[in-house]
C-alpha angles and dihedrals in degrees: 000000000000133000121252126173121203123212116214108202120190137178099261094173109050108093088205095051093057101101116227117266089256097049092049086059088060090048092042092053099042084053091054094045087048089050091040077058102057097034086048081060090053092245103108105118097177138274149179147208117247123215116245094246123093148143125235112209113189128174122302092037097284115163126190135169114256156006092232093045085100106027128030095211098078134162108281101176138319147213141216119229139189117216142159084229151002088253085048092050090041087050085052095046097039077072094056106121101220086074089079089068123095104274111348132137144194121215116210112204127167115240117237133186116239095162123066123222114244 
């Protein structure tokens, strides 16, 4: 099996777009049902949630808040996932329950190796 991760992107700006507490408890638990599900399979590899807050540091040292400074759609967490394929992880990721909100989006990568262990 190989490793995906898959990045969960969400509208962190629009005021419109923050769910209510309580319905941030539905979306919380359908999250956690969806994960339950993929680690049931054996297939869970790990994630975490990321705070909305971020530098951006581009060449010539140049640091700016953000990431969402440019763009209102940002990371808001991600998963690892293990899967036979990437139809299989995107399969796997077309389930996960933030795409039923207004214009979010999940990005499925593989994930490759570029350092070598010493």
């Amino acid at each position: 099996m190989e490793e995906f991760i898959i990045l969960m992107r969400l509208d962190i700006l629009t005021k419109e777009a923050q769910p209510s507490p309580e319905q941030m408890q539905v979306y919380m638990k359908m999250y956690h049902d969806w994960v339950g599900g993929i680690a049931a399979q054996n297939k869970f590899g790990g994630g975490k949630g990321l705070s909305t807050e971020g530098r951006v540091i581009k060449a010539n040292n140049i640091i700016t808040d953000g990431p969402y400074v440019e763009i209102k759609e940002s990371i808001a967490g991600f998963i690892v996932i293990k899967a036979n394929n990437f139809d299989e992880a995107v399969a796997i990721a077309k389930d996960c329950p933030i795409l039923k909100g207004e214009g979010n989006s999940v990005e499925v990568r593989k994930i490759v190796t570029v350092h070598e262990n010493n």
